[in-house]
NUTIBA-650946 format. One record per residue: residue number from 0; x, y, z of N, C-alpha, C in turn. Coordinates in steps of 0.2 Angstrom, whole numbers, plus 2048, in hexadecimal, padded with zeros to 3 digits. Example, Ala and Ser with C-alpha at 12.3 -4.5 7.8 and 13.67 -1.06 7.14 Angstrom:
<sites>
<pos 0 n_px 842 n_py 7E4 n_pz 827 ca_px 83E ca_py 7EA ca_pz 827 c_px 842 c_py 7F0 c_pz 827>
<pos 1 n_px 840 n_py 7F5 n_pz 823 ca_px 844 ca_py 7FB ca_pz 824 c_px 840 c_py 800 c_pz 827>
</sites>
This chain:
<sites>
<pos 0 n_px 972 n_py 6AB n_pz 144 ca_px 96C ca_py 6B0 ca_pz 143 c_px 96D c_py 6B5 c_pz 13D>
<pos 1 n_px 973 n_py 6B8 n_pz 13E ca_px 976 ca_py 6BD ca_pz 138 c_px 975 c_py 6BA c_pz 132>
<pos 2 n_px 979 n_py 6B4 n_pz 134 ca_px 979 ca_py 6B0 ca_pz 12C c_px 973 c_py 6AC c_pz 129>
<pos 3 n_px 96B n_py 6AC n_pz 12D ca_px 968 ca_py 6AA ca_pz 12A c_px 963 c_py 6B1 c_pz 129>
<pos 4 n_px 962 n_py 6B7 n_pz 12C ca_px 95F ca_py 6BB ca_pz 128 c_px 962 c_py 6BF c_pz 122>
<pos 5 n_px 969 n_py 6BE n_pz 122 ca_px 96C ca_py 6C1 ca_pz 11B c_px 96D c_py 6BB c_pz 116>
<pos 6 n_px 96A n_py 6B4 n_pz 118 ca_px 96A ca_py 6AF ca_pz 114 c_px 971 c_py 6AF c_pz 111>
<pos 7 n_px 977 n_py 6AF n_pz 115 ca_px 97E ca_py 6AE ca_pz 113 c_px 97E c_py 6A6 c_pz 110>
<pos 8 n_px 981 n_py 6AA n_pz 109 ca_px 986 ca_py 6A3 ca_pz 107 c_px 98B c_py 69C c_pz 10B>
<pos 9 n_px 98C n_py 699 n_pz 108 ca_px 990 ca_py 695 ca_pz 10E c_px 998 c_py 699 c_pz 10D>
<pos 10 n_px 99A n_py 69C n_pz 106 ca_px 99F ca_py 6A0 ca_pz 106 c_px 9A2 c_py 6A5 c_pz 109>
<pos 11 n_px 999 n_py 6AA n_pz 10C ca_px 999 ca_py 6AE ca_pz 10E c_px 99A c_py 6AE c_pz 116>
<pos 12 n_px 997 n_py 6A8 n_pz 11C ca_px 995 ca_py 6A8 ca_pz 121 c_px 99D c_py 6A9 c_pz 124>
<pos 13 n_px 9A3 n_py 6A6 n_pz 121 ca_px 9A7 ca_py 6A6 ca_pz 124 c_px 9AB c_py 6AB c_pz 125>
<pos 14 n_px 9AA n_py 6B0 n_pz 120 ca_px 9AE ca_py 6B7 ca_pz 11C c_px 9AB c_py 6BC c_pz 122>
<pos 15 n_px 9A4 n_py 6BA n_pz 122 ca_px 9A0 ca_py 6C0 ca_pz 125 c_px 9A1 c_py 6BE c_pz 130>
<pos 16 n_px 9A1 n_py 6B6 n_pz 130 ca_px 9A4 ca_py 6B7 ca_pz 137 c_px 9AA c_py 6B9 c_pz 139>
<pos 17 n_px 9B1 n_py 6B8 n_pz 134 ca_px 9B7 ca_py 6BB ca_pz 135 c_px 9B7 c_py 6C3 c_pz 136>
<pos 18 n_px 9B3 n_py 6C4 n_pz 132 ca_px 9B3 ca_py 6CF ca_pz 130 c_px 9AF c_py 6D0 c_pz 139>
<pos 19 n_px 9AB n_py 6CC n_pz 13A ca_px 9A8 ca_py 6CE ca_pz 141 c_px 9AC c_py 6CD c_pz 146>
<pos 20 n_px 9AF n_py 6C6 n_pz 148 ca_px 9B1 ca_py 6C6 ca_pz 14C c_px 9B8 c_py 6C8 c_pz 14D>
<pos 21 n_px 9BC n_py 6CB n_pz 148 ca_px 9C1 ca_py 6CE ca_pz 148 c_px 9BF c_py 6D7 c_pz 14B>
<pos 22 n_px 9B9 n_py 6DB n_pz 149 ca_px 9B8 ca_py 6DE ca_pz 14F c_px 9B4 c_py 6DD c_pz 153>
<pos 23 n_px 9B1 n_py 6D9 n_pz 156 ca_px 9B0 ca_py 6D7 ca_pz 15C c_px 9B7 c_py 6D7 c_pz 162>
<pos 24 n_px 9BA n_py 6D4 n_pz 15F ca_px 9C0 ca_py 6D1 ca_pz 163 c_px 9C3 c_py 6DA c_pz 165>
<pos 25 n_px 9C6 n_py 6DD n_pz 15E ca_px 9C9 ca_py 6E4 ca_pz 15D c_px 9C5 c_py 6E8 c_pz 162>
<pos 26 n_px 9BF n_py 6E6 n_pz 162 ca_px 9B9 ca_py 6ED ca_pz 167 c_px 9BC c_py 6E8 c_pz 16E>
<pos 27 n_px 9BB n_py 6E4 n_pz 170 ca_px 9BB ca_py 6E3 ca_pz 179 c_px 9C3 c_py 6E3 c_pz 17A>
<pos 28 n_px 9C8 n_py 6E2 n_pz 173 ca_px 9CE ca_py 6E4 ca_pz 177 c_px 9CD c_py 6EE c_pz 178>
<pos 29 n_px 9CA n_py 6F2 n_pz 173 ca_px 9CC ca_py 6F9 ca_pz 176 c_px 9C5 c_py 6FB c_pz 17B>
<pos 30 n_px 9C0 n_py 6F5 n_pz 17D ca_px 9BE ca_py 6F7 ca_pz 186 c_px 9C2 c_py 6F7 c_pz 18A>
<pos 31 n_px 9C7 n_py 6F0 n_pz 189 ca_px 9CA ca_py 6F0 ca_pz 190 c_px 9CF c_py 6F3 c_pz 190>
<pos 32 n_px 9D4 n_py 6F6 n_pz 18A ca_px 9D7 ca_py 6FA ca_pz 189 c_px 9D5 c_py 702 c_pz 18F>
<pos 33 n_px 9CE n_py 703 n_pz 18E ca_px 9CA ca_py 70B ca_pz 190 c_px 9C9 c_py 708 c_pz 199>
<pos 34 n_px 9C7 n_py 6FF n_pz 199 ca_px 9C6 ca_py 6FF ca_pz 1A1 c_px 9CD c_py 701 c_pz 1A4>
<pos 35 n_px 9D3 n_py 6FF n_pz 1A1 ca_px 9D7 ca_py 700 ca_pz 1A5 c_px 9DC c_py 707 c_pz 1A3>
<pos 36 n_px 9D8 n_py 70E n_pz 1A2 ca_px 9D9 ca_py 711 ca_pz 1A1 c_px 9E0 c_py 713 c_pz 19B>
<pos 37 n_px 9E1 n_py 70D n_pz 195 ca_px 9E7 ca_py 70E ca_pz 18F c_px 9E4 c_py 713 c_pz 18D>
<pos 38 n_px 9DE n_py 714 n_pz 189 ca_px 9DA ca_py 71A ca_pz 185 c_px 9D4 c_py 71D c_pz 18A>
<pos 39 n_px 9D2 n_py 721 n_pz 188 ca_px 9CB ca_py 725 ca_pz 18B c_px 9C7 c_py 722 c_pz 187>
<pos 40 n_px 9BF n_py 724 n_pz 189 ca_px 9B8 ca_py 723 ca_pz 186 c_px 9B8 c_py 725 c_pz 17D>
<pos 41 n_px 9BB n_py 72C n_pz 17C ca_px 9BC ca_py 72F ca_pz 175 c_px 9C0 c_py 72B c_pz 171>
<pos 42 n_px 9C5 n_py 729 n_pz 174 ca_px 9C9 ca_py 724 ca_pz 16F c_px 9C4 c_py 71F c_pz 16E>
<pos 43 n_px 9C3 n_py 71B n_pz 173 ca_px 9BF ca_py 714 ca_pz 173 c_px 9BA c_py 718 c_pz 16F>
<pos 44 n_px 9B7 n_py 71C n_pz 16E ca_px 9B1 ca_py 71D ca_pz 16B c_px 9B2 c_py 71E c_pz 163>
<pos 45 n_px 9B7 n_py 721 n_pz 160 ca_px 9BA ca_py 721 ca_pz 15C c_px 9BB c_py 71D c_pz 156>
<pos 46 n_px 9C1 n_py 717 n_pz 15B ca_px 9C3 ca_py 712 ca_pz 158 c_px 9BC c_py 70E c_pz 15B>
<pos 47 n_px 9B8 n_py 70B n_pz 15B ca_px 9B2 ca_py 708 ca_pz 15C c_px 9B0 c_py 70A c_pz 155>
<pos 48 n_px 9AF n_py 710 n_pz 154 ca_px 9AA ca_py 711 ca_pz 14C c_px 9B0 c_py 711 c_pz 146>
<pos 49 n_px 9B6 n_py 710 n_pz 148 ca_px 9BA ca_py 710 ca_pz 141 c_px 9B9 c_py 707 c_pz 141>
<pos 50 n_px 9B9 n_py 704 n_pz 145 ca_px 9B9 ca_py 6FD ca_pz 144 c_px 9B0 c_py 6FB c_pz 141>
<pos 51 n_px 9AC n_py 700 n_pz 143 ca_px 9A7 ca_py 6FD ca_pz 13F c_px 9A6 c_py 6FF c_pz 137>
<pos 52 n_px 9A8 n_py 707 n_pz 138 ca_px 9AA ca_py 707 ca_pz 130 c_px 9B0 c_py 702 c_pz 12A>
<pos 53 n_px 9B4 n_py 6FF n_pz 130 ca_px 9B7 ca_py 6F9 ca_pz 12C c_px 9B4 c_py 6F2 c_pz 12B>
<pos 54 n_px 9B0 n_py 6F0 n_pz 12F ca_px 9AC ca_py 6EA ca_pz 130 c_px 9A7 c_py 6EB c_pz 127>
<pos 55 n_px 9A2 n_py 6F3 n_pz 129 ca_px 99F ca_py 6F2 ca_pz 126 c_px 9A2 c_py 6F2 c_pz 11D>
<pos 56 n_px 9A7 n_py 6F4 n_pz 11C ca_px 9AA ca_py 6F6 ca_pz 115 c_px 9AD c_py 6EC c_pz 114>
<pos 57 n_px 9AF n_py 6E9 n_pz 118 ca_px 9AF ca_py 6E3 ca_pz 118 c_px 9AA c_py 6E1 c_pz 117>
<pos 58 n_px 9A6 n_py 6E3 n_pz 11A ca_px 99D ca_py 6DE ca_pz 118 c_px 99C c_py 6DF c_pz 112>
<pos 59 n_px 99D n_py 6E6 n_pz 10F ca_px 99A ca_py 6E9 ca_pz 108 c_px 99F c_py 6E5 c_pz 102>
<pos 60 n_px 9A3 n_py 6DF n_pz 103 ca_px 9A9 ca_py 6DC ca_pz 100 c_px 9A6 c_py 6D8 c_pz 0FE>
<pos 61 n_px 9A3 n_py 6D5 n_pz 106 ca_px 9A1 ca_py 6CD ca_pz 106 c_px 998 c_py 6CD c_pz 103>
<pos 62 n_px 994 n_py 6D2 n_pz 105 ca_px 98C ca_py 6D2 ca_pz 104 c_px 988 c_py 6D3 c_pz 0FD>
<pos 63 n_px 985 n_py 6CF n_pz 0FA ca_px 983 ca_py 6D3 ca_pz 0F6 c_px 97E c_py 6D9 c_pz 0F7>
<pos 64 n_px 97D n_py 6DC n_pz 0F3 ca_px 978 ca_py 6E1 ca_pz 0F4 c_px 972 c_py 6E0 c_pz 0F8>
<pos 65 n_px 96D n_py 6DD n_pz 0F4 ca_px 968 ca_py 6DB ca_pz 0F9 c_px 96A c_py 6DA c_pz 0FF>
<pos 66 n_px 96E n_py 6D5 n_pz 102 ca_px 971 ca_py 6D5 ca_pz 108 c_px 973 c_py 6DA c_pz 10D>
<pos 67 n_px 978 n_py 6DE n_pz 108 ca_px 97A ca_py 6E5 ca_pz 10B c_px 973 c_py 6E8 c_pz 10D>
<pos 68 n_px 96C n_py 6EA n_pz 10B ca_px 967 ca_py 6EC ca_pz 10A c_px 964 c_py 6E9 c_pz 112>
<pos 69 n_px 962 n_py 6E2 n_pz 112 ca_px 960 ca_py 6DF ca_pz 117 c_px 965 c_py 6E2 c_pz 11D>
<pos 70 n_px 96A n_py 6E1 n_pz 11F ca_px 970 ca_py 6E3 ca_pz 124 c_px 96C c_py 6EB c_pz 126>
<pos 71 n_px 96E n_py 6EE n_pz 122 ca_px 96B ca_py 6F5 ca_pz 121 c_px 963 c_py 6F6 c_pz 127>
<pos 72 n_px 961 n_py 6F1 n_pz 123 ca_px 959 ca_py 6F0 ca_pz 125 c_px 95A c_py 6F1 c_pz 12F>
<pos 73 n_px 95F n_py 6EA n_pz 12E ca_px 95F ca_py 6E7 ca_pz 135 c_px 963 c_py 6EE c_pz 139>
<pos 74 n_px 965 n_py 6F2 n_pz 137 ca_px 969 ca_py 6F6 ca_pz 13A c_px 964 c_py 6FB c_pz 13D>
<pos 75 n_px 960 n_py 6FC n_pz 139 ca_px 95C ca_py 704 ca_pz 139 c_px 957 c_py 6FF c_pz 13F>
<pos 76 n_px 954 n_py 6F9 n_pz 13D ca_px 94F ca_py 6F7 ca_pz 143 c_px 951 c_py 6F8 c_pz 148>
<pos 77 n_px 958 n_py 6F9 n_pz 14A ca_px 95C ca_py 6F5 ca_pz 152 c_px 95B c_py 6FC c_pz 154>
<pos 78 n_px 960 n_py 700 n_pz 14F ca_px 95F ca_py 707 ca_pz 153 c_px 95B c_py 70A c_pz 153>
<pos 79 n_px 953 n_py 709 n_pz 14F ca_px 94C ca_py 70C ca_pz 152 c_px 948 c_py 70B c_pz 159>
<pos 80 n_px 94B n_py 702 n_pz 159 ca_px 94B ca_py 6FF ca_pz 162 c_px 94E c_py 700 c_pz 166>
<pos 81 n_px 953 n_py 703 n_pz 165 ca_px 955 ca_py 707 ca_pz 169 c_px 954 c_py 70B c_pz 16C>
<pos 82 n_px 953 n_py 70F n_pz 166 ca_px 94F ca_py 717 ca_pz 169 c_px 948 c_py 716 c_pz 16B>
<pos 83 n_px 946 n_py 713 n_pz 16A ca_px 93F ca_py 711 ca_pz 16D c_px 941 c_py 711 c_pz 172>
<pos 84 n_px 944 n_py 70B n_pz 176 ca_px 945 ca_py 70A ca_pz 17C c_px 946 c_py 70F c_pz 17F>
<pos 85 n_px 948 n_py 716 n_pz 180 ca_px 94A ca_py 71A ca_pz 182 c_px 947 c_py 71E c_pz 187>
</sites>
């Protein structure tokens, strides 16, 4: 889905699954870390946004600009829906 609205290259579809699923992985290892009380909620919350601020510096490697722009796009709609939901 990601890689067809960003219209990823076929160079790019692999670089940009790597960069995600390597925090995906990094993120439910420090949940379960918090479920079984290794870290608190502020650490898990912490390191949760230093790995997205890493994902995304990777993505800025891999995207080109329009790309990056669209993402961007995709970002601000989710968290509008969000808020809406609310």
């Amino acid at each position: 889905m990601l890689s067809h609205k960003l219209d990823l290259t076929e160079e790019q579809q692999p670089a940009v699954a790597e960069a995600l699923a390597k925090a995906r992985d990094a993120v439910h290892e420090l949940r379960d870390q918090c479920r079984e009380g290794e870290i608190d909620r502020e650490t898990l919350r912490k390191n949760v946004s230093s790995f997205r601020e890493q994902v995304l510096s990777e993505l800025e490697a891999i995207l080109s600009e329009e790309q990056l722009k669209t993402l961007e796009e995709m970002k601000e709609a989710r968290i509008n829906g969000f808020v809406e939901r609310r």
